[in-house]
PQR file with spaces between the fields and no chain letter, atoms N, CA, C, O and H, PARSE charges and radii, in Angstrom:
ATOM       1  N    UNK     1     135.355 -115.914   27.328 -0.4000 1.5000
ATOM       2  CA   UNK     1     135.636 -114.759   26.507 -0.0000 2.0000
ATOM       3  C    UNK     1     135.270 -115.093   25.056  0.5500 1.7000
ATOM       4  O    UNK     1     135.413 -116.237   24.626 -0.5500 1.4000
ATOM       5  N    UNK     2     134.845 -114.195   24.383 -0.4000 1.5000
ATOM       6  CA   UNK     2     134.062 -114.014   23.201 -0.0000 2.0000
ATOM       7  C    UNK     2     134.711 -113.626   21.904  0.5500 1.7000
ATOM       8  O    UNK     2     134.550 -112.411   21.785 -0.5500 1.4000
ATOM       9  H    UNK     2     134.729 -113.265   24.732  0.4000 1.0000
ATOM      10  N    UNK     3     135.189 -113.976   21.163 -0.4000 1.5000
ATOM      11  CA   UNK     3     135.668 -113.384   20.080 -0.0000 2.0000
ATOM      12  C    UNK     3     134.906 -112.312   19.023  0.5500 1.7000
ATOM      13  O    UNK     3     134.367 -113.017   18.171 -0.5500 1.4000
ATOM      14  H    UNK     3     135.320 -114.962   21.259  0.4000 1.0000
ATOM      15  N    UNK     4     134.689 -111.120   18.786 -0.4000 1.5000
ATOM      16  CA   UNK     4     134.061 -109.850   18.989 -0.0000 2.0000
ATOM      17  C    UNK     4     134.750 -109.366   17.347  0.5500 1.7000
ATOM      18  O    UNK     4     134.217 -108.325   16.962 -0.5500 1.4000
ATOM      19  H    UNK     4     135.127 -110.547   19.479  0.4000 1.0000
ATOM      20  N    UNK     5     135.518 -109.771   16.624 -0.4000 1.5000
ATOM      21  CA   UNK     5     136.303 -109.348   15.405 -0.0000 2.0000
ATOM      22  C    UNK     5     134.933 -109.847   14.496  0.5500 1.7000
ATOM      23  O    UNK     5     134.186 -110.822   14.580 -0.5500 1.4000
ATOM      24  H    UNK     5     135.951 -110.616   16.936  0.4000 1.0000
ATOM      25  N    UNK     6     135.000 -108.728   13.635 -0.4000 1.5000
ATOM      26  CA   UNK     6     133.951 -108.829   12.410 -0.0000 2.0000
ATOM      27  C    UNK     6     134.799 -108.836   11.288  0.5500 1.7000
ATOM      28  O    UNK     6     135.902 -108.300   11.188 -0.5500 1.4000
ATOM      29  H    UNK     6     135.608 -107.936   13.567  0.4000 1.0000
ATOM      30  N    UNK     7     134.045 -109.638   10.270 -0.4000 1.5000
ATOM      31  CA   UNK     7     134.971 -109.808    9.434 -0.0000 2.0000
ATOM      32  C    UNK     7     134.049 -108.915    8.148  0.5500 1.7000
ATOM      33  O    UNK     7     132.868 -108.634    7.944 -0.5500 1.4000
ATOM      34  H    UNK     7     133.149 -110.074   10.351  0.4000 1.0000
ATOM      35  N    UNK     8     135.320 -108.696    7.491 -0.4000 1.5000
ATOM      36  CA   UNK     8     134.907 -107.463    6.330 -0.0000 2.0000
ATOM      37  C    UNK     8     134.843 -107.846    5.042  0.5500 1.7000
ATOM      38  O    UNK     8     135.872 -108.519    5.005 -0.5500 1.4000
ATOM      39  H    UNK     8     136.279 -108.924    7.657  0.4000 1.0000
ATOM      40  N    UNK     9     134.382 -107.913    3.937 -0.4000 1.5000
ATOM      41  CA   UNK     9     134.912 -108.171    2.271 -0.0000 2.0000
ATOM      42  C    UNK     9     134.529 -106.884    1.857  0.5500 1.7000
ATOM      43  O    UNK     9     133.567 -106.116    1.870 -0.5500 1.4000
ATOM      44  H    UNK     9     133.546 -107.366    3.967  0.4000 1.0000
ATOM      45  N    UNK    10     136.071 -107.009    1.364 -0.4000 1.5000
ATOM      46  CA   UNK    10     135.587 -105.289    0.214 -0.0000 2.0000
ATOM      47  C    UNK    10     135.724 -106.064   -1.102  0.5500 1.7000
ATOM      48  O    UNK    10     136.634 -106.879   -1.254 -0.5500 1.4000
ATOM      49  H    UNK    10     136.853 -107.633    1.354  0.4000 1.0000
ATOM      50  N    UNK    11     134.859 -105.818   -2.008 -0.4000 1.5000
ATOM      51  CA   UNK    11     134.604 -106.375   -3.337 -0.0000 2.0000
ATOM      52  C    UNK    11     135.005 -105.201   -4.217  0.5500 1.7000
ATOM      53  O    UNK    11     134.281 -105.155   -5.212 -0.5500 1.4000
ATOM      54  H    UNK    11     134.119 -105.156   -1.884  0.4000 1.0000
ATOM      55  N    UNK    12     135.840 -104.321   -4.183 -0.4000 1.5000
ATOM      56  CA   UNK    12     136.175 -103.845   -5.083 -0.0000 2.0000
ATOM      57  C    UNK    12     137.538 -104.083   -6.260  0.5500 1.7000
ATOM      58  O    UNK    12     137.877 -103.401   -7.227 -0.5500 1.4000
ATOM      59  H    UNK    12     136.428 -104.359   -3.374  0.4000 1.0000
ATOM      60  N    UNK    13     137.930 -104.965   -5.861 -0.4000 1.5000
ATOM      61  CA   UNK    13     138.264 -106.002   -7.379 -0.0000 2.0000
ATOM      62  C    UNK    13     138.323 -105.560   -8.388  0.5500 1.7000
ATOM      63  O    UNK    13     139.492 -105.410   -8.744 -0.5500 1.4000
ATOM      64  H    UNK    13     137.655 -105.520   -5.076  0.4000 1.0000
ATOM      65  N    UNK    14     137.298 -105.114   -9.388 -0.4000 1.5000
ATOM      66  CA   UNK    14     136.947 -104.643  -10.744 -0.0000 2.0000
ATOM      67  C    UNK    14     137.047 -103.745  -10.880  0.5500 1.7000
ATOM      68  O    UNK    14     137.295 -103.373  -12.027 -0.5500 1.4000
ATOM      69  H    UNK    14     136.349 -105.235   -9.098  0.4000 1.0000
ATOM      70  N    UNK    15     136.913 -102.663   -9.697 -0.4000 1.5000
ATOM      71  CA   UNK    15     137.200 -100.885  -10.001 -0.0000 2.0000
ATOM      72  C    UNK    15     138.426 -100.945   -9.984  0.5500 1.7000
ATOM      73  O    UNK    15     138.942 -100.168  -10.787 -0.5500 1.4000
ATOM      74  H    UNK    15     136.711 -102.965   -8.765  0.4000 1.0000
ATOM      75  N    UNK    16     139.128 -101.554   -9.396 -0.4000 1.5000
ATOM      76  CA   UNK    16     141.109 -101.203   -8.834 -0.0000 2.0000
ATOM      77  C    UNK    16     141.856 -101.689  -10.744  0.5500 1.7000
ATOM      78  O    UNK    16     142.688 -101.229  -11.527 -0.5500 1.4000
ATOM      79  H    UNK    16     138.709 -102.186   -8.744  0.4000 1.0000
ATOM      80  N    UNK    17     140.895 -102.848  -10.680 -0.4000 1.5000
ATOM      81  CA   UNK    17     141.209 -103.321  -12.039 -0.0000 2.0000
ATOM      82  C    UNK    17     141.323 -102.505  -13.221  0.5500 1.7000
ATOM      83  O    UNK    17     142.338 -102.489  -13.917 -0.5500 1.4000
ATOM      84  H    UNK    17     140.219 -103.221  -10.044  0.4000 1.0000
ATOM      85  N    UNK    18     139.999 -101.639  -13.515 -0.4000 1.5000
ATOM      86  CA   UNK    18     139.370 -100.837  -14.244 -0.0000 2.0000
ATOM      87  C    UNK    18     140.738  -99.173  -13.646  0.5500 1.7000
ATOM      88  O    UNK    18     140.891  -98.354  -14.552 -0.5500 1.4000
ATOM      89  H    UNK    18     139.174 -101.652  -12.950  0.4000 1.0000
ATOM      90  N    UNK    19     141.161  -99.006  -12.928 -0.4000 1.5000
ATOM      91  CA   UNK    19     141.522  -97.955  -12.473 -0.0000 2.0000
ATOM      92  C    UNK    19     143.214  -98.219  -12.947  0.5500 1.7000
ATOM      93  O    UNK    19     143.673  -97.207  -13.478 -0.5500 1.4000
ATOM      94  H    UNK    19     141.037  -99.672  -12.193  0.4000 1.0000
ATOM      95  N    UNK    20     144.252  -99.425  -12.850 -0.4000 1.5000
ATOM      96  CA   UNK    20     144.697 -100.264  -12.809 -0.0000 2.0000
ATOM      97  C    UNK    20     145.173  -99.737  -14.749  0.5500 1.7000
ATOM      98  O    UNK    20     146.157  -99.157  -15.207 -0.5500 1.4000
ATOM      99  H    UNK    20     143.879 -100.247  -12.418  0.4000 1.0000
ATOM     100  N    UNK    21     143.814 -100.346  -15.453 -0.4000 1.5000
ATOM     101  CA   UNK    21     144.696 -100.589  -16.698 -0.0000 2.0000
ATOM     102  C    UNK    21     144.206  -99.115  -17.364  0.5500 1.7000
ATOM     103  O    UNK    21     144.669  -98.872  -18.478 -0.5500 1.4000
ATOM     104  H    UNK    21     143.014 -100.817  -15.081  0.4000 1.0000
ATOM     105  N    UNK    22     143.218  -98.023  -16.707 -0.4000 1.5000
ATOM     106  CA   UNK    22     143.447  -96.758  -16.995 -0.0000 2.0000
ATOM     107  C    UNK    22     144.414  -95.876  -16.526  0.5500 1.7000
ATOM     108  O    UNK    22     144.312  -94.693  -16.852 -0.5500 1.4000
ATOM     109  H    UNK    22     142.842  -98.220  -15.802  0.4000 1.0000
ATOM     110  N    UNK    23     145.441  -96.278  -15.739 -0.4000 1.5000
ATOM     111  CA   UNK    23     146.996  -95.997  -15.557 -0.0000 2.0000
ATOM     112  C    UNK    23     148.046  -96.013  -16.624  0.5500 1.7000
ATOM     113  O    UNK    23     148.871  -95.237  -17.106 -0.5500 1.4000
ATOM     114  H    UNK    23     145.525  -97.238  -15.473  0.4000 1.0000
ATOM     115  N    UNK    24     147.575  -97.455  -16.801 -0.4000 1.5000
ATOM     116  CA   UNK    24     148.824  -97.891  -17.920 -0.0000 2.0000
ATOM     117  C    UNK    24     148.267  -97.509  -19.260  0.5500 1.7000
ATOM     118  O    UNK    24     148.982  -97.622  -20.255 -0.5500 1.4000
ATOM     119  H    UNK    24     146.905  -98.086  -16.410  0.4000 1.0000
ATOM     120  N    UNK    25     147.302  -97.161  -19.330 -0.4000 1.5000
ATOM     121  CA   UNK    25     147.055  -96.472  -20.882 -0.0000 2.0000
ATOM     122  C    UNK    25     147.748  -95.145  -20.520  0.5500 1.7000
ATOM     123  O    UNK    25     148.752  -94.807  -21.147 -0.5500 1.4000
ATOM     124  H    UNK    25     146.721  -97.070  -18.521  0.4000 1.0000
ATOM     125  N    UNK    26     147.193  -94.298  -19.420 -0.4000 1.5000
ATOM     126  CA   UNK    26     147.815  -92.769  -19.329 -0.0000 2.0000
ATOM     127  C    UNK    26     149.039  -92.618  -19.589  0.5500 1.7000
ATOM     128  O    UNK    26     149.545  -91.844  -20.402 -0.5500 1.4000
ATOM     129  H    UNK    26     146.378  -94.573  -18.910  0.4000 1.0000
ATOM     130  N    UNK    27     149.682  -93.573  -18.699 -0.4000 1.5000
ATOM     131  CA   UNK    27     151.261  -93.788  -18.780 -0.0000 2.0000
ATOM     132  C    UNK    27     151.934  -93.985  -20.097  0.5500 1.7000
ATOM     133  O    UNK    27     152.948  -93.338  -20.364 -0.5500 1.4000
ATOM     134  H    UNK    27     149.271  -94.202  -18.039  0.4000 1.0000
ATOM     135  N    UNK    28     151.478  -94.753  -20.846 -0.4000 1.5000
ATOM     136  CA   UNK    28     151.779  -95.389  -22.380 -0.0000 2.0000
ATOM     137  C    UNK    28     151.522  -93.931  -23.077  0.5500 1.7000
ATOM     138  O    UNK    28     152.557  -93.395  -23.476 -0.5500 1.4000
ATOM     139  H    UNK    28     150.655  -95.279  -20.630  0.4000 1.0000
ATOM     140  N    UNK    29     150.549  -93.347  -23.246 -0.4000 1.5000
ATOM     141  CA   UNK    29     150.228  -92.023  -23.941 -0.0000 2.0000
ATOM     142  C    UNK    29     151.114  -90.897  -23.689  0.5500 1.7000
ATOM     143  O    UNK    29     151.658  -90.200  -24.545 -0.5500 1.4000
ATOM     144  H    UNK    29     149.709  -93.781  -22.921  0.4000 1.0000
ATOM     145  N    UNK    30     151.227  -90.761  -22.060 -0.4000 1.5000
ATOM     146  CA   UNK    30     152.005  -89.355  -21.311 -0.0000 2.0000
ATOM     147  C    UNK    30     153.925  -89.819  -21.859  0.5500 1.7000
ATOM     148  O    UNK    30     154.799  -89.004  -22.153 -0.5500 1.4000
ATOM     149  H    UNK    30     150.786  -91.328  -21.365  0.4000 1.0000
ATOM     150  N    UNK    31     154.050  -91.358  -21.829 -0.4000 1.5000
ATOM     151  CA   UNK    31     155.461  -91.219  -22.356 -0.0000 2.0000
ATOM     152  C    UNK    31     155.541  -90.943  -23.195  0.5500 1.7000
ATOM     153  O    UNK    31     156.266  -89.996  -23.499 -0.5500 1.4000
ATOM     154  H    UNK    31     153.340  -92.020  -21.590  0.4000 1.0000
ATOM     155  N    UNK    32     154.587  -91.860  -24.349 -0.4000 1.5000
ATOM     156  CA   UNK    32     154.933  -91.545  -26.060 -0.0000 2.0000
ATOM     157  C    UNK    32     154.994  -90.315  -26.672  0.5500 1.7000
ATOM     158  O    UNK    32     155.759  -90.097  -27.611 -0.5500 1.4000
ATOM     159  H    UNK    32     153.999  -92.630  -24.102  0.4000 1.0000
ATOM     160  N    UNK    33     153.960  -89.181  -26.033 -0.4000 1.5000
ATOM     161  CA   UNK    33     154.007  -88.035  -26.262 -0.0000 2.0000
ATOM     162  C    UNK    33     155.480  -86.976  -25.658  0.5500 1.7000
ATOM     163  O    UNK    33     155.581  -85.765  -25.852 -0.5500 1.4000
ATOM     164  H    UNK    33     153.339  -89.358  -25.270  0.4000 1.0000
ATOM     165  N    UNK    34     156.287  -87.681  -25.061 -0.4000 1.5000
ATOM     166  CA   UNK    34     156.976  -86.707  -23.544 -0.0000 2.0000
ATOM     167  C    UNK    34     158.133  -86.788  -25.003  0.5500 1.7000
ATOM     168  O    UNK    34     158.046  -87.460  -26.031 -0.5500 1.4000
ATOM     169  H    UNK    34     156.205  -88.665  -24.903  0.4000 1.0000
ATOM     170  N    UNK    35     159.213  -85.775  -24.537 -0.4000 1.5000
ATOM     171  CA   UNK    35     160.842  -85.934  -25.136 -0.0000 2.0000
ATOM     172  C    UNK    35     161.722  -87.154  -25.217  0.5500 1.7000
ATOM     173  O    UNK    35     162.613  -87.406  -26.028 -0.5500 1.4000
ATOM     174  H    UNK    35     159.284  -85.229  -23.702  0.4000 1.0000
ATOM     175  N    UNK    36     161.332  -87.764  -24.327 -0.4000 1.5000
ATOM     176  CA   UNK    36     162.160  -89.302  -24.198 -0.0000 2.0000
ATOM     177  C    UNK    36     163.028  -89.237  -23.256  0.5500 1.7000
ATOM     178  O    UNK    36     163.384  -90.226  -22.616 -0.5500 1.4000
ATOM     179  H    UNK    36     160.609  -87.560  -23.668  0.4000 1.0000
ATOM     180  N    UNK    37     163.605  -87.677  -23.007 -0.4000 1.5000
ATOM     181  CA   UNK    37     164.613  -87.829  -21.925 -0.0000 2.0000
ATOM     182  C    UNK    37     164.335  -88.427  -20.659  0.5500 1.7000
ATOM     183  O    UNK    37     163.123  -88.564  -20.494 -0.5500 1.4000
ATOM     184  H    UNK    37     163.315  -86.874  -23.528  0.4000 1.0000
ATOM     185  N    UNK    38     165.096  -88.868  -19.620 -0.4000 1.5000
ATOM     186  CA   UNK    38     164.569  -89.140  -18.587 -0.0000 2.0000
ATOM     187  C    UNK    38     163.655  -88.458  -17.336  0.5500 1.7000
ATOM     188  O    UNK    38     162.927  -89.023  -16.521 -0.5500 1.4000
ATOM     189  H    UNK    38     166.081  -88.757  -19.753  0.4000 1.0000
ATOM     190  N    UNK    39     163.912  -87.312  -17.468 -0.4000 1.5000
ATOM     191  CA   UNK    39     162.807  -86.593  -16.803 -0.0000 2.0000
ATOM     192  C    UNK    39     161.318  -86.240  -17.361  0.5500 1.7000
ATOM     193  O    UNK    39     160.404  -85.878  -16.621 -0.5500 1.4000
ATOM     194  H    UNK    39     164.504  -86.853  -18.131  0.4000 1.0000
ATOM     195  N    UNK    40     161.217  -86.382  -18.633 -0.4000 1.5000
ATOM     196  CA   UNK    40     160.275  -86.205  -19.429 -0.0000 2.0000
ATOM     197  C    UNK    40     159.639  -87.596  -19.128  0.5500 1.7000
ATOM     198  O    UNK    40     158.919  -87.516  -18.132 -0.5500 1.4000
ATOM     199  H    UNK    40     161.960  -86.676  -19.234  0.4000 1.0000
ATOM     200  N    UNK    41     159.669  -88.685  -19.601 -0.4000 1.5000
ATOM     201  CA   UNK    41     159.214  -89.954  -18.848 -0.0000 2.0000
ATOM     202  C    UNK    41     158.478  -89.876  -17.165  0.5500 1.7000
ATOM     203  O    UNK    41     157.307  -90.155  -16.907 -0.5500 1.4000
ATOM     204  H    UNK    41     160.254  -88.749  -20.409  0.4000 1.0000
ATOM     205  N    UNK    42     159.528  -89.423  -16.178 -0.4000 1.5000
ATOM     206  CA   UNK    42     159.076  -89.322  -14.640 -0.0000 2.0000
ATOM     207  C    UNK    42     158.106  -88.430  -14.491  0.5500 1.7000
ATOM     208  O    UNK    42     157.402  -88.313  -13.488 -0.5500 1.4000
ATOM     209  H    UNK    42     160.479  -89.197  -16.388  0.4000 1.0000
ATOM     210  N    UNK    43     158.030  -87.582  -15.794 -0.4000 1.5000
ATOM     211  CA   UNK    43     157.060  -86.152  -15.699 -0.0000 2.0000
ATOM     212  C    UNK    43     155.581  -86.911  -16.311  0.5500 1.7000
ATOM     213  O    UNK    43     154.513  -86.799  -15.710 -0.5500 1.4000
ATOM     214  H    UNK    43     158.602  -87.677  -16.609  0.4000 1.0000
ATOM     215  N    UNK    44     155.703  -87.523  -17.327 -0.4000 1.5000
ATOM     216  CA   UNK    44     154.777  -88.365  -17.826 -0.0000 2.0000
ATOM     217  C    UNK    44     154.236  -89.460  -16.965  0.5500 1.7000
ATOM     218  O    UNK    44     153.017  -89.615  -17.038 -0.5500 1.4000
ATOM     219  H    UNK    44     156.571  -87.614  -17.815  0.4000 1.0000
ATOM     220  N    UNK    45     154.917  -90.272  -16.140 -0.4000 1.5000
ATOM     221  CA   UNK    45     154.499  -91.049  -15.450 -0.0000 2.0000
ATOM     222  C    UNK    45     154.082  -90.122  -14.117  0.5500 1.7000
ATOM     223  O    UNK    45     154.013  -91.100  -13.372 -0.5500 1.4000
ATOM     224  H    UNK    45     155.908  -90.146  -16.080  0.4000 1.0000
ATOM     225  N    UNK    46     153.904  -89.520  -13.641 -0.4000 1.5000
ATOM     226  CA   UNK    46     153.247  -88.284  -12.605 -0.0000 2.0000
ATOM     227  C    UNK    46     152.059  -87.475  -13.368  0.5500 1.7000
ATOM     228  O    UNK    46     151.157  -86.917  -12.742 -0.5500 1.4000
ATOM     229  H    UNK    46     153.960  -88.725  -14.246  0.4000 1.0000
ATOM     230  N    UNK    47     152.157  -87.471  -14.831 -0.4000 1.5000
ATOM     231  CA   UNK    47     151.055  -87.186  -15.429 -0.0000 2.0000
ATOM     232  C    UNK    47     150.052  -88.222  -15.082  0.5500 1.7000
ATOM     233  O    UNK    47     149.070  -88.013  -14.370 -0.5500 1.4000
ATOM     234  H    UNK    47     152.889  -87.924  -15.339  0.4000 1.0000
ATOM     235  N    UNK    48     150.417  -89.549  -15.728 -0.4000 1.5000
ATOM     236  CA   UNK    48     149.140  -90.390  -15.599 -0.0000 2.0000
ATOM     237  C    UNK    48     148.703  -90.743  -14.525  0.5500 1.7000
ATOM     238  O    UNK    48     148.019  -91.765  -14.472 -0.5500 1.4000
ATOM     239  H    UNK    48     151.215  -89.719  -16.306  0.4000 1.0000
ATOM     240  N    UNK    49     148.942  -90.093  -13.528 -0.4000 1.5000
ATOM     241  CA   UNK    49     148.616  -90.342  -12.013 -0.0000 2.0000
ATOM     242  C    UNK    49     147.375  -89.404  -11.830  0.5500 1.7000
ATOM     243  O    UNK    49     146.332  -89.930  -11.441 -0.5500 1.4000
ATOM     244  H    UNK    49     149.497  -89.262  -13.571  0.4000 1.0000
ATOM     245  N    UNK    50     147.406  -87.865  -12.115 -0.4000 1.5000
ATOM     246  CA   UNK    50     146.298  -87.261  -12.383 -0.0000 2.0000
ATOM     247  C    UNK    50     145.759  -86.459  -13.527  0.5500 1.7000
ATOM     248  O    UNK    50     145.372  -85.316  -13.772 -0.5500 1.4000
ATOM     249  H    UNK    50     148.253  -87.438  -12.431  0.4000 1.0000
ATOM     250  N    UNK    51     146.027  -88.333  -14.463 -0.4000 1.5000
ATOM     251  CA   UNK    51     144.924  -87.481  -15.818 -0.0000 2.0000
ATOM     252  C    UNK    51     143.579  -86.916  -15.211  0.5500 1.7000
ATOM     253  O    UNK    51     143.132  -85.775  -15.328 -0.5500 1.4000
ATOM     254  H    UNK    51     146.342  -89.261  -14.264  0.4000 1.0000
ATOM     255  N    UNK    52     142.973  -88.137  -14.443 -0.4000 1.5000
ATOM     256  CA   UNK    52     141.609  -87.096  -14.384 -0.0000 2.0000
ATOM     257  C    UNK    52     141.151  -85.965  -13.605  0.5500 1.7000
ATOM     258  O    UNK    52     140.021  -85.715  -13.185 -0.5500 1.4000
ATOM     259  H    UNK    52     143.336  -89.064  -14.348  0.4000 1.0000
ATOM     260  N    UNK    53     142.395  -85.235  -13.473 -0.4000 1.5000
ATOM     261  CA   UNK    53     141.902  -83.691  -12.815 -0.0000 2.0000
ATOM     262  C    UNK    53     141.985  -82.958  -14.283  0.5500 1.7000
ATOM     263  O    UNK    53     141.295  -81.965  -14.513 -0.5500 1.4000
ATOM     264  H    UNK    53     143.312  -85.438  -13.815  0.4000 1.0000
ATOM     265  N    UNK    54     142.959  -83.567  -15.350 -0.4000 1.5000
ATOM     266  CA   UNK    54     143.085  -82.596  -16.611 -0.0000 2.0000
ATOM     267  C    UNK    54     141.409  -82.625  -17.219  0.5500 1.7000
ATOM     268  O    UNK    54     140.794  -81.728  -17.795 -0.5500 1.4000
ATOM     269  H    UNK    54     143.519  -84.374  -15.163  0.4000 1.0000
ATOM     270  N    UNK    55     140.931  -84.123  -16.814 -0.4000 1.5000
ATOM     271  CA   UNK    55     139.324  -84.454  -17.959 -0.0000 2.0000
ATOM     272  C    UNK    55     138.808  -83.509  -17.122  0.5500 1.7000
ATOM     273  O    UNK    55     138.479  -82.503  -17.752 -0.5500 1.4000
ATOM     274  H    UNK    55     141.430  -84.851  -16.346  0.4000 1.0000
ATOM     275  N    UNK    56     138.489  -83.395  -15.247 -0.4000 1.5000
ATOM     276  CA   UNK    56     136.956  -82.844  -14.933 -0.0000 2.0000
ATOM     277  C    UNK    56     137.682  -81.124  -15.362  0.5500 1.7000
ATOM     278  O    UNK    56     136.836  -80.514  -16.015 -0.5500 1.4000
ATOM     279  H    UNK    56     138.756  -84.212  -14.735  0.4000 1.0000
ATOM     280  N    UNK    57     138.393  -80.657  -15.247 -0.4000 1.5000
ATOM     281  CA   UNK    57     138.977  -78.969  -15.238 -0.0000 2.0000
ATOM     282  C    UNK    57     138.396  -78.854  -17.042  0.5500 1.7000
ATOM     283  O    UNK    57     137.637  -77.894  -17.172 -0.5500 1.4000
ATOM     284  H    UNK    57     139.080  -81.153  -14.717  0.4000 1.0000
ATOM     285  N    UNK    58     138.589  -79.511  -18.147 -0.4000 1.5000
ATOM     286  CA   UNK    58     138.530  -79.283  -19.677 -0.0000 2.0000
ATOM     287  C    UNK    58     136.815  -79.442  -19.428  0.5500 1.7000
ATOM     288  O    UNK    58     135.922  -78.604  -19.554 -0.5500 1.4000
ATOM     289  H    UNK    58     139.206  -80.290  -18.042  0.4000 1.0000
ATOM     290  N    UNK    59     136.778  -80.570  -19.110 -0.4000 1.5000
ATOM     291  CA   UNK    59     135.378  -80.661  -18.855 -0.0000 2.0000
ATOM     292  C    UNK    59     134.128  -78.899  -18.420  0.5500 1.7000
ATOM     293  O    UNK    59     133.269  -78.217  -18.979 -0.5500 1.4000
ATOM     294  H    UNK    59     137.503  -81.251  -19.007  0.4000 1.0000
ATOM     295  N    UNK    60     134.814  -78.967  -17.202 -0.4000 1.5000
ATOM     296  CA   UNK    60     133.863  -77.526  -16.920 -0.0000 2.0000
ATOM     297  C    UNK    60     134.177  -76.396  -17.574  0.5500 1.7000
ATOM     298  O    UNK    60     133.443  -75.408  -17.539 -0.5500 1.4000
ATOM     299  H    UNK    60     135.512  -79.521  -16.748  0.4000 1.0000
ATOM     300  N    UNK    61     135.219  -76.436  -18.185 -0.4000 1.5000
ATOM     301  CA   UNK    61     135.572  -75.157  -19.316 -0.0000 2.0000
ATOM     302  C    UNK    61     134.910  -75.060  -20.418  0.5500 1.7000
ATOM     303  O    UNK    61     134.743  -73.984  -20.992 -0.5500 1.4000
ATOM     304  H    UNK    61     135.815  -77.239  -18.214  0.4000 1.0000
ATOM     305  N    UNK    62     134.339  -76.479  -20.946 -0.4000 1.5000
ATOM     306  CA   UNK    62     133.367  -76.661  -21.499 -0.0000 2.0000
ATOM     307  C    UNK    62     131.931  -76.249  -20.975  0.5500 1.7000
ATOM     308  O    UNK    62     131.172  -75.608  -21.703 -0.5500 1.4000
ATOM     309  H    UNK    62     134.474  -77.353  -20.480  0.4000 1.0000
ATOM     310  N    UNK    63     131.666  -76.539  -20.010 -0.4000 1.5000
ATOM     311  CA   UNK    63     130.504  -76.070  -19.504 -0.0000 2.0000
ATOM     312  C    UNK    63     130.634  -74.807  -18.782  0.5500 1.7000
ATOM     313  O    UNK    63     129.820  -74.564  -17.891 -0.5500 1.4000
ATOM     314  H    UNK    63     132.282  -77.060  -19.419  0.4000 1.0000
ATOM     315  N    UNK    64     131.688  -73.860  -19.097 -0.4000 1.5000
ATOM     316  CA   UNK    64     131.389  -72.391  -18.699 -0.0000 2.0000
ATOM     317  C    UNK    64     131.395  -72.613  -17.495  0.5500 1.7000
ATOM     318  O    UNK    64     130.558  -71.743  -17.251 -0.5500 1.4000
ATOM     319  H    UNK    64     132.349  -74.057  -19.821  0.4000 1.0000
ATOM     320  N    UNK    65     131.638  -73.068  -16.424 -0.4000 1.5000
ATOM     321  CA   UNK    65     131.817  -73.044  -14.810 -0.0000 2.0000
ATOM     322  C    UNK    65     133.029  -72.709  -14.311  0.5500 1.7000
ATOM     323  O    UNK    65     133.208  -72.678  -13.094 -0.5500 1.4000
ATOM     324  H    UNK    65     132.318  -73.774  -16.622  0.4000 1.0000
């Protein structure tokens, strides 16, 4: 019997990284800007989860689409 398992490398490393510390900027920004209360924070930290639906949506409003 044959051992048949392939082995995989995902090299994405540097994007998770890159993705990673563009979190913690969102996060740092979405609190500093929020009320401070505690829901304002949880609301901010759920912000920086999808800043970039706010960039591509401003984005095409810009481009009239």
């Amino acid at each position: 019997m044959t051992d048949s398992r392939a082995r995989v490398i995902v090299q994405e490393g540097p994007w998770g990284f890159f993705f990673l510390l563009a979190y913690i900027g969102a996060a740092i920004y979405f609190v500093s800007v929020s009320d401070g209360s505690f829901w304002g924070v949880i609301l901010g930290l759920l912000q920086a989860i999808v800043w970039p639906v706010y960039v591509v949506y401003h984005a095409l409003v810009l481009l009239g689409a």
